[in-house]
One Martini backbone bead per residue (centre of mass of N, CA, C, O) as a GRO file, in nm:
protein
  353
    1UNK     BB    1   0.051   0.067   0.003
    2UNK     BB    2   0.266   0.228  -0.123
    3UNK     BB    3   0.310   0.534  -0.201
    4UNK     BB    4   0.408   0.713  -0.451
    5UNK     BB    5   0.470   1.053  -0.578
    6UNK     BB    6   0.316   1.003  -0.880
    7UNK     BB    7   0.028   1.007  -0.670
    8UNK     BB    8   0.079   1.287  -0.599
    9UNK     BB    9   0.045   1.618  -0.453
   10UNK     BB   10   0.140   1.820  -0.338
   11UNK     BB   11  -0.053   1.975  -0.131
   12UNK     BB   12  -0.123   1.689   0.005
   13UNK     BB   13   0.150   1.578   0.079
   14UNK     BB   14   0.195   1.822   0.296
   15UNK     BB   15  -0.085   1.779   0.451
   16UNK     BB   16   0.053   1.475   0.578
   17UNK     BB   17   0.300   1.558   0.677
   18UNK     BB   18   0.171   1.742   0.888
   19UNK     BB   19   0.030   1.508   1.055
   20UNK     BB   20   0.215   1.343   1.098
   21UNK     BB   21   0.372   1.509   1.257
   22UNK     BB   22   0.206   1.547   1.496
   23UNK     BB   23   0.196   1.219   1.553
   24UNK     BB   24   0.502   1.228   1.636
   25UNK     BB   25   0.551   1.418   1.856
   26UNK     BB   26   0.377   1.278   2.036
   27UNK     BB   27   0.481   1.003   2.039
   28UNK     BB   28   0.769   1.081   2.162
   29UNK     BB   29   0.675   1.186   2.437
   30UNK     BB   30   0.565   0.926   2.505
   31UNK     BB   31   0.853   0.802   2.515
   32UNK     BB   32   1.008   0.954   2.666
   33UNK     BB   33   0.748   0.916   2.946
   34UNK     BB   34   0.845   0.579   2.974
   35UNK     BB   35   0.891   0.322   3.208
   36UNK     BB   36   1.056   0.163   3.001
   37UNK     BB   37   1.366   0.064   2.999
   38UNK     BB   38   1.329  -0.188   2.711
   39UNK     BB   39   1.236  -0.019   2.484
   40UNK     BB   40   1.507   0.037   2.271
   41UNK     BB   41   1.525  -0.270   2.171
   42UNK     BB   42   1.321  -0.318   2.118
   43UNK     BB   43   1.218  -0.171   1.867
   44UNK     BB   44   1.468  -0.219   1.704
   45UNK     BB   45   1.380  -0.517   1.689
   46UNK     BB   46   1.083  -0.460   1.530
   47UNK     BB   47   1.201  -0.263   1.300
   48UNK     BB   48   1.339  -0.483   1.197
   49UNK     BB   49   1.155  -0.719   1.148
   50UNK     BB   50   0.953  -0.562   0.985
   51UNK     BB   51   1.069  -0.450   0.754
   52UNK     BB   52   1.140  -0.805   0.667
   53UNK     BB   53   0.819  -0.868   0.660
   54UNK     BB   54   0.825  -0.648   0.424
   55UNK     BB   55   0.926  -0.832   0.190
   56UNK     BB   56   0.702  -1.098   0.212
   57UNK     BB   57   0.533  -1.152  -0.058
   58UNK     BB   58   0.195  -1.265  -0.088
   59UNK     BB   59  -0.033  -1.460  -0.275
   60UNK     BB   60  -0.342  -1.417  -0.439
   61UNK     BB   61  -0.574  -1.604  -0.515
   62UNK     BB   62  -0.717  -1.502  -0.792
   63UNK     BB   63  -0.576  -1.191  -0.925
   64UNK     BB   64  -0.235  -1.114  -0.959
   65UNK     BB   65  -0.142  -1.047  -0.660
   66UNK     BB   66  -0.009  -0.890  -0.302
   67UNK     BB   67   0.138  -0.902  -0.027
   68UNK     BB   68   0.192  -0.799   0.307
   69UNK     BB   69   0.291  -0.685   0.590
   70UNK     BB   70   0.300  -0.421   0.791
   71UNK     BB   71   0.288  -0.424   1.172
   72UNK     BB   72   0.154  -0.170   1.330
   73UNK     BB   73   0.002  -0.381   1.514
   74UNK     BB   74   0.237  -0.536   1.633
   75UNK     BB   75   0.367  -0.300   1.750
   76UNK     BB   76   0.144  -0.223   1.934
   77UNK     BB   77   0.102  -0.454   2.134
   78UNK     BB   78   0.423  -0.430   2.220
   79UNK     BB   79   0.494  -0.146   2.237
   80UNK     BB   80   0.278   0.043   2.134
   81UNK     BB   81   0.189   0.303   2.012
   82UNK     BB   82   0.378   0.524   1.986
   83UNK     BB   83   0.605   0.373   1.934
   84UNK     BB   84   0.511   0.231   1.711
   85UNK     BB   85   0.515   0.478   1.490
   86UNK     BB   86   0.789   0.555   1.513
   87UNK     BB   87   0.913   0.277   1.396
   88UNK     BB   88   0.738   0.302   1.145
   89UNK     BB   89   0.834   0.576   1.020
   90UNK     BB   90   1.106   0.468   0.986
   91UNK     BB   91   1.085   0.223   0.810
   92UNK     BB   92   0.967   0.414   0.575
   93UNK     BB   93   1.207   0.609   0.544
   94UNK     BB   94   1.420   0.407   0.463
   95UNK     BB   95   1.237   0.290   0.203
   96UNK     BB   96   1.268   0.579   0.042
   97UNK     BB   97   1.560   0.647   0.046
   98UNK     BB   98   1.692   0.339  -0.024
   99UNK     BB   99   1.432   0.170  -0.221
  100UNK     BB  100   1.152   0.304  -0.341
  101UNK     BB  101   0.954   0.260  -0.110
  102UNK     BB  102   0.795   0.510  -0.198
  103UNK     BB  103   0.823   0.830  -0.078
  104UNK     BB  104   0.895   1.169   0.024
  105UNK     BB  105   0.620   1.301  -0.061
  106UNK     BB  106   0.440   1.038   0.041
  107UNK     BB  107   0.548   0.969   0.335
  108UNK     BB  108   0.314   1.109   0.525
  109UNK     BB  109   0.096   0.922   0.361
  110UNK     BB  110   0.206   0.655   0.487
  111UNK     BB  111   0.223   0.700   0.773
  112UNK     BB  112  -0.087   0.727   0.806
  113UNK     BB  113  -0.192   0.473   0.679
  114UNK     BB  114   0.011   0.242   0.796
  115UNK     BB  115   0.039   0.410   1.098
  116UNK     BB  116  -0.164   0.584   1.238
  117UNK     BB  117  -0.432   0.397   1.165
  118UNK     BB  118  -0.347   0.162   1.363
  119UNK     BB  119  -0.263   0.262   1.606
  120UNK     BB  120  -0.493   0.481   1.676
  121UNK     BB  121  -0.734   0.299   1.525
  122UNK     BB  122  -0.742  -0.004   1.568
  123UNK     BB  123  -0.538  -0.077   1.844
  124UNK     BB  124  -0.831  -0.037   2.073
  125UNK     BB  125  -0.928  -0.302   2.037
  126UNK     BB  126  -0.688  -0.496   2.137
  127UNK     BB  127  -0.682  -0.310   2.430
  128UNK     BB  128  -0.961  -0.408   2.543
  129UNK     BB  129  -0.926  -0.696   2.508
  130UNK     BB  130  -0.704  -0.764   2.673
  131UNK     BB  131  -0.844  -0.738   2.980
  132UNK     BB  132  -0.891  -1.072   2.921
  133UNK     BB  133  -0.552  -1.124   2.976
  134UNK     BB  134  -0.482  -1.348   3.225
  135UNK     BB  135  -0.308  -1.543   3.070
  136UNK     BB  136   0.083  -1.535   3.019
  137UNK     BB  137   0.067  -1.802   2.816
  138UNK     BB  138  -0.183  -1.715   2.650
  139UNK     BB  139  -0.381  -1.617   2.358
  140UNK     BB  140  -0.698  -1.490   2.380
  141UNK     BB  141  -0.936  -1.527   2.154
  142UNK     BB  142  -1.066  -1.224   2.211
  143UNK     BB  143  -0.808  -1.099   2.115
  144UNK     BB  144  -0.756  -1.242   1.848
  145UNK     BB  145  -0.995  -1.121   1.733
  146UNK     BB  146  -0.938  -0.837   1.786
  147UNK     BB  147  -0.681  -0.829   1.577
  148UNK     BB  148  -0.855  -0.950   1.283
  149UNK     BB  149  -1.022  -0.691   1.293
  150UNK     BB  150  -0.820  -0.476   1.322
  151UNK     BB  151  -0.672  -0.529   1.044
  152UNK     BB  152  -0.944  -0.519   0.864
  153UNK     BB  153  -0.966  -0.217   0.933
  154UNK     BB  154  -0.693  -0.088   0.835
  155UNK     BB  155  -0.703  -0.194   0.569
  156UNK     BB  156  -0.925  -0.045   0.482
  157UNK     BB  157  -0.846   0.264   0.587
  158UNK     BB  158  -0.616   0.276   0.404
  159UNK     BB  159  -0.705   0.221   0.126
  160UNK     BB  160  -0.900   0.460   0.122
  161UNK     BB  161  -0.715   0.686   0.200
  162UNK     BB  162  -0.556   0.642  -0.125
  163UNK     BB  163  -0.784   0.723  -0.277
  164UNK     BB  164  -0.850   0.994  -0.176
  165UNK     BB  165  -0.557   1.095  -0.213
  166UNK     BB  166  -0.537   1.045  -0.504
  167UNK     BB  167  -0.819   1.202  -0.608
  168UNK     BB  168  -0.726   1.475  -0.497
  169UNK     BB  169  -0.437   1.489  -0.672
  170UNK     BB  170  -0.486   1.469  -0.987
  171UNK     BB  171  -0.288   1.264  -1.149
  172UNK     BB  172  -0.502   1.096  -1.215
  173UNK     BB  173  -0.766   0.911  -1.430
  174UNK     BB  174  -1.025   0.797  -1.183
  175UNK     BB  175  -1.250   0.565  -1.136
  176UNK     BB  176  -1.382   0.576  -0.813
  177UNK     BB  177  -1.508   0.326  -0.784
  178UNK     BB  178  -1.319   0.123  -0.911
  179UNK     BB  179  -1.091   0.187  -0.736
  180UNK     BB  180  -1.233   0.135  -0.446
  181UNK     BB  181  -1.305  -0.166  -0.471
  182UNK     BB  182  -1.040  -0.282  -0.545
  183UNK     BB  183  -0.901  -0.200  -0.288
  184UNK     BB  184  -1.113  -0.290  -0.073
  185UNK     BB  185  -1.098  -0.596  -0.151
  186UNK     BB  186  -0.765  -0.672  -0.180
  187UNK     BB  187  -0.765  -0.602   0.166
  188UNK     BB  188  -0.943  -0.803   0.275
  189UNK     BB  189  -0.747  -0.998   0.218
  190UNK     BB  190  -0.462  -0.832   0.348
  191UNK     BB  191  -0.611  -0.830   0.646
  192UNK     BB  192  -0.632  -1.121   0.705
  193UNK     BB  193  -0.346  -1.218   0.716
  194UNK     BB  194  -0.273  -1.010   0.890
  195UNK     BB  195  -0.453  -1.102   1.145
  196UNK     BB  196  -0.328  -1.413   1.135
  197UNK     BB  197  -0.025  -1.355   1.164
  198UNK     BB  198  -0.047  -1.120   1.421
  199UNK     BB  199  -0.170  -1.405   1.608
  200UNK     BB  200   0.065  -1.600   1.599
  201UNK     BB  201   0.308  -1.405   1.641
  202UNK     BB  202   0.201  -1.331   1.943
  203UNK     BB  203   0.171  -1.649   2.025
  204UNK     BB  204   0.467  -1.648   2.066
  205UNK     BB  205   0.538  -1.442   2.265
  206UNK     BB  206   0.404  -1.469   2.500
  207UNK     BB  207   0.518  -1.755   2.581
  208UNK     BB  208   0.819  -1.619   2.569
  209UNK     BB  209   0.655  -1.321   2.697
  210UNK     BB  210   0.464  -1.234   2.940
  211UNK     BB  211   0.561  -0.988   3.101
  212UNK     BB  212   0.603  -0.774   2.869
  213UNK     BB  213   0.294  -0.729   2.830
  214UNK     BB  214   0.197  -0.671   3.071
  215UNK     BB  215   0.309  -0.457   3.147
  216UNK     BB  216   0.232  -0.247   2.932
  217UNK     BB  217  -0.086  -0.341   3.013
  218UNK     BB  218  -0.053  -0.261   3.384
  219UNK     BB  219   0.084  -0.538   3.492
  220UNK     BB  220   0.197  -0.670   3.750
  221UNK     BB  221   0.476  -0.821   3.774
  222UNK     BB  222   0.790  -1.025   3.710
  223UNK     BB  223   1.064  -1.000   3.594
  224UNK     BB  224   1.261  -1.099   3.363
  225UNK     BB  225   1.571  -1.250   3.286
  226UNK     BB  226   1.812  -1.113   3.102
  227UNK     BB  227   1.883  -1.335   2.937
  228UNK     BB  228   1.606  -1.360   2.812
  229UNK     BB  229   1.565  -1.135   2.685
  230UNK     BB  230   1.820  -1.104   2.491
  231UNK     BB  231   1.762  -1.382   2.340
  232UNK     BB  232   1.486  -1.225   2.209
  233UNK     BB  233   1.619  -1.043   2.050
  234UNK     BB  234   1.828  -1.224   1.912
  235UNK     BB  235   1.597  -1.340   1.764
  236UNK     BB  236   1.436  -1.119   1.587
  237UNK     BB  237   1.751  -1.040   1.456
  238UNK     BB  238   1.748  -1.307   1.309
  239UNK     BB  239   1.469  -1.299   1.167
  240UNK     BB  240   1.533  -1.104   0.994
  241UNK     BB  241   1.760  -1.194   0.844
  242UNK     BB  242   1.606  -1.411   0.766
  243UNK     BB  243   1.383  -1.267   0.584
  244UNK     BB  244   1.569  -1.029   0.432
  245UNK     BB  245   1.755  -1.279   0.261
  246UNK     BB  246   1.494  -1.427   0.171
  247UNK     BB  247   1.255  -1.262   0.049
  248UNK     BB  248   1.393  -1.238  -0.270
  249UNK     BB  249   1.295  -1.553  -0.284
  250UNK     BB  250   0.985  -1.605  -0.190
  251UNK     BB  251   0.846  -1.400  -0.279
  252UNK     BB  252   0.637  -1.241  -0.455
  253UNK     BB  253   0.613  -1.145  -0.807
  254UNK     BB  254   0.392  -0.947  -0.759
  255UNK     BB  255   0.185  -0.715  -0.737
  256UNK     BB  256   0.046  -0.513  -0.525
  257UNK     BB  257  -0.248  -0.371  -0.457
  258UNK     BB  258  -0.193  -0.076  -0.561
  259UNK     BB  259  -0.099  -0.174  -0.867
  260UNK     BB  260  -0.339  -0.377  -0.907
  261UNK     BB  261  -0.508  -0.140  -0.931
  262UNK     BB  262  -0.404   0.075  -1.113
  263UNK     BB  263  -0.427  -0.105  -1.343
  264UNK     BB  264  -0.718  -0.154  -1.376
  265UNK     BB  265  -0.810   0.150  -1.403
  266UNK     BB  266  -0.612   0.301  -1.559
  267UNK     BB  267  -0.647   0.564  -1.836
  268UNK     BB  268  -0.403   0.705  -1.987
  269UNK     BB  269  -0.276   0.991  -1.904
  270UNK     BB  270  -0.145   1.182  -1.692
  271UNK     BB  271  -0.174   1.479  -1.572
  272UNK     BB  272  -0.189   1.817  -1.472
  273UNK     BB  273   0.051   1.907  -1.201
  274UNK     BB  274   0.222   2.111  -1.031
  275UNK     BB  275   0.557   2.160  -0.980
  276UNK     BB  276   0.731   2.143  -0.690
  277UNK     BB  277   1.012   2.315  -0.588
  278UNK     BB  278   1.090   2.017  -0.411
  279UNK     BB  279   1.098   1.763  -0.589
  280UNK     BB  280   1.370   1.736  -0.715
  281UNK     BB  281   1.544   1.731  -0.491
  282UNK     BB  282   1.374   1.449  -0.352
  283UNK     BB  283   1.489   1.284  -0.555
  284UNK     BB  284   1.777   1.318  -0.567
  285UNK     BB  285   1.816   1.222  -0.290
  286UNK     BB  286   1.679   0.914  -0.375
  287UNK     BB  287   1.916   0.853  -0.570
  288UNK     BB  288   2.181   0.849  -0.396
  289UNK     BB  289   2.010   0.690  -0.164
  290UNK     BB  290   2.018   0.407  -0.308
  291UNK     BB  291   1.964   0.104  -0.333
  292UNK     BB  292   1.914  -0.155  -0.449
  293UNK     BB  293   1.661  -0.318  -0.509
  294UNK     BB  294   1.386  -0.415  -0.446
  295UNK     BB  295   1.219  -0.761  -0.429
  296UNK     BB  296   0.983  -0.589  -0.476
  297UNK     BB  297   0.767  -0.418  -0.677
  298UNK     BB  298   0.722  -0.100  -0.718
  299UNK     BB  299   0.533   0.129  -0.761
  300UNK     BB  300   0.407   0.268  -1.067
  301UNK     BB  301   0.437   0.460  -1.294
  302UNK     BB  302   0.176   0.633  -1.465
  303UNK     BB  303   0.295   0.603  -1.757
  304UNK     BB  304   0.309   0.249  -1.688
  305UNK     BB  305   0.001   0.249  -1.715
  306UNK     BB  306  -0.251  -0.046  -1.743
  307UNK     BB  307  -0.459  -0.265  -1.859
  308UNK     BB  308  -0.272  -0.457  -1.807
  309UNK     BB  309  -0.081  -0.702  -1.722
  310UNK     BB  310   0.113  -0.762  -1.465
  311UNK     BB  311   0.420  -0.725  -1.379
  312UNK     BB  312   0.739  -0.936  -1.334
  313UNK     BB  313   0.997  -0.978  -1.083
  314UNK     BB  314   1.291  -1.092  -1.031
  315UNK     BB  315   1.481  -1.247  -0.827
  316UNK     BB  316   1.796  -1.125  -0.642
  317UNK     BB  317   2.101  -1.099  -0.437
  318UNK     BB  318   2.059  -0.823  -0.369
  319UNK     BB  319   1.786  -0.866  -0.264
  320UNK     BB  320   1.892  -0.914  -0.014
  321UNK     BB  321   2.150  -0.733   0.070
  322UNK     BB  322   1.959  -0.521   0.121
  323UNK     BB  323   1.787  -0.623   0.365
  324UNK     BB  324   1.971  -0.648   0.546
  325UNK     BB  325   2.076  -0.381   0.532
  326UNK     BB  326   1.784  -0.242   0.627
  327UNK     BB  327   1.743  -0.393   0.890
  328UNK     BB  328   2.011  -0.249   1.036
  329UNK     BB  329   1.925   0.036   0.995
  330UNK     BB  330   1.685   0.019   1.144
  331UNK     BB  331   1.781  -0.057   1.407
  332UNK     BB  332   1.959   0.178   1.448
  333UNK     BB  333   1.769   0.393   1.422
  334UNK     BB  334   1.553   0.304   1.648
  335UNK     BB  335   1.745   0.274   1.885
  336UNK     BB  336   1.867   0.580   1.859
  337UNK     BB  337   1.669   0.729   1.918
  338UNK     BB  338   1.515   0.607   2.139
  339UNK     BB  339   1.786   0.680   2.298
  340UNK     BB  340   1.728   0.995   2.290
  341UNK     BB  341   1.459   0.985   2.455
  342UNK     BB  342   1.563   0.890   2.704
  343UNK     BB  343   1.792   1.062   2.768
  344UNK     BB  344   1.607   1.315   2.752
  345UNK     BB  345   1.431   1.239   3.040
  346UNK     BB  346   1.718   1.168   3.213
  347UNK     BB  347   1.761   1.481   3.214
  348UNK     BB  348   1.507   1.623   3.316
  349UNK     BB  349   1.491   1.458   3.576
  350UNK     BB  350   1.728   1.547   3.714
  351UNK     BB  351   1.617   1.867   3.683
  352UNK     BB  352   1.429   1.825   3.877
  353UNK     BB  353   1.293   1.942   4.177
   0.00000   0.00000   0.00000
C-alpha cells in the first residue's frame, strides 16, 4: 500500500506530512515519558523485524496480485501505539530513501496510512480486548479475534485513505468507484492475512515473554531474567536476517494491492499538475541513497499503467543484501532515536526540582 511520490500532488502531500508530522511528535514525548526502561532495544528489536517480513509478499490466488505484513498493529500491542508509529515512520523513511519504496513526498502519506491509521485507530480494539488476557502464557481467543478485526479495519480504512488521497491530488484519471472497490476488495484479502499472521505472531511472543506483555498493558508483573529478555532481542534480529535475506528469494514477484489496483483501472495519460519546487531536490536525494532494487516491485509510475496485465520481476541476490542492509539500517535507527529519546527523559528528570 506504498503510495508513490507519482501519485500525489504536492499540497496533499504536504498537508498529510503535516498531520503525520504532529502525530509523531506526540508519539515522541509519549515515549520519551514512558517508564519502560526496555523499551529502546525493543524497538530497534521489532522495527529490524518489520522492515524484514514486510519484504516477503504472499500471492492471492485468483487475482494476480500479492500483499505483506503491515506489521503496525504487531508493532502496537508489543511496544504500544505511541512507540509502535515511532518504528513504523522510521521503517517507511528508511524504504523511502534507500529502497525507492514509497517516496518522500508520499512518505507523509504512507506514515498516515500504514502507521497512524492502524496505531491510533484500530489498535484500541484490541487494548480493550486486552483486558481479558489474565492468563500470561497463551493468547486469549477474545484477544485474537479482536487483533483480526483490528487488521481488517486498518486495511480498509487506509486503502480507502489511499483513493480518497489518489482522487484529491489529480494526478491520474481514476474511476473513483472503480478504484475504490478495487483497492477495498484485495485489502480485504490482505487485511484478513494479516490478522492471522499477527495473531499467530502474538501467540508466539506473549509465550515465548509473557511479562513483557503484561507490564506494557498496566499488570504488575516479576521482571523476566536478564538472559531471557537478551535471547528475545537475538531472537527477533536473527528473524529479520532471516527472513531479509530470504525475503528476495521466497517471496512473490506479483504486484501489490495497490499497483494490482491502479493498473486495472488507471487509463489514458497522468494529468497535467503542477510540479512543486521541491520535488525535484527530492528526488535527486532519493537517488543518491538508493541502495539495489527492493525485491518486491515498488508501485509502478503513471505512465507505465495500463489496462494490461501485471508485470513481474524476477528476486536476484542483489535484494537479498539489501534486505539484510536495511533491516541493520532500521534497527540502528529506530534504537538510536529511541535511545536519544530516553536520554533526554533522564536529563530533564535528573533537573527537575
Amino acid at each position: 500500500m506504498h503510495m508513490a511520490d507519482a501519485l500525489i500532488s504536492p499540497t496533499v502531500g504536504a498537508a498529510l506530512w503535516l498531520v503525520s508530522g504532529v502525530a509523531l511528535v506526540w508519539s515522541c514525548r509519549r515515549v520519551q515519558q514512558s517508564p519502560h526502561e526496555d523499551l529502546t532495544a525493543l524497538m530497534g528489536a521489532m522495527g529490524a523485524f518489520v522492515f524484514a517480513a514486510q519484504m516477503v509478499n504472499f500471492a492471492i490466488p485468483g487475482t494476480g496480485s500479492s500483499g505483506h505484513l503491515a506489521g503496525s498493529l504487531l508493532l502496537s500491542v508489543v511496544l504500544g501505539a505511541p512507540a509502535a508509529l515511532v518504528v513504523m515512520a522510521s521503517v517507511l523513511t528508511v524504504q523511502a530513501l534507500f529502497f525507492a519504496d514509497g517516496g518522500l513526498l508520499a512518505l507523509g502519506a504512507n506514515i498516515f496510512n500504514l502507521g497512524l491509521v492502524p496505531c491510533l485507530l484500530a489498535y484500541p480494539w484490541v487494548r480493550r480486548a486486552w483486558a481479558h488476557q489474565t492468563d500470561g502464557c497463551a493468547l486469549q481467543p477474545k484477544v485474537r479475534r479482536a487483533v483480526v478485526v483490528a487488521a481488517l479495519v486498518s486495511a480498509q480504512l487506509g486503502a480507502l485513505g489511499v483513493v480518497l488521497q489518489t482522487v484529491a491530488s489529480g494526478v491520474l484519471s481514476l474511476p473513483f468507484e472503480g478504484f475504490l472497490w478495487s483497492m477495498l476488495g484485495i485489502h480485504l484479502a490482505i487485511g484478513s492475512a494479516e490478522g492471522l499472521a499477527t495473531a499467530a505472531i502474538l501467540s508466539f511472543l506473549v509465550r515465548a515473554r509473557p511479562d513483557l506483555f503484561l507490564r506494557l498493558h498496566g499488570q504488575a508483573v516479576t521482571p523476566a531474567r536478564t538472559g531471557r529478555y537478551k535471547s528475545l532481542l537475538v531472537g527477533l534480529f536473527a528473524s529479520s536476517l532471516l527472513l531479509a535475506s530470504g525475503g528476495a528469494w521466497l517471496a512473490s514477484n506479483r504486484p501489490d494491492g495497490l499497483a494490482w489496483s491502479l493498473q486495472n483501472v488507471v487509463t489514458g495519460s497522468p494529468n497535467s499538475v503542477p510540479v512543486a519546487a521541491v520535488q525535484p531536490a527530492l528526488e535527486q536525494t532519493r537517488q543518491l541513497l538508493a541502495l539495489p532494487p527492493h525485491p518486491v516491485a515498488a508501485a509502478p509510475q503513471p505512465s507505465a499503467l495500463s489496462a494490461s496485465s501485471p508485470t513481474e520481476t524476477a528476486p536476484d541476490a542483489r535484494g537479498a543484501w539489501a534486505g539484510v542492509i536495511g533491516a541493520s539500517v532500521t534497527l540502528a535507527l529506530v534504537a538510536g532515536l529511541a535511545a536519544l529519546l530516553r536520554r533526554r527523559r533522564h536529563h530533564h528528570h535528573h533537573h527537575t526540582p
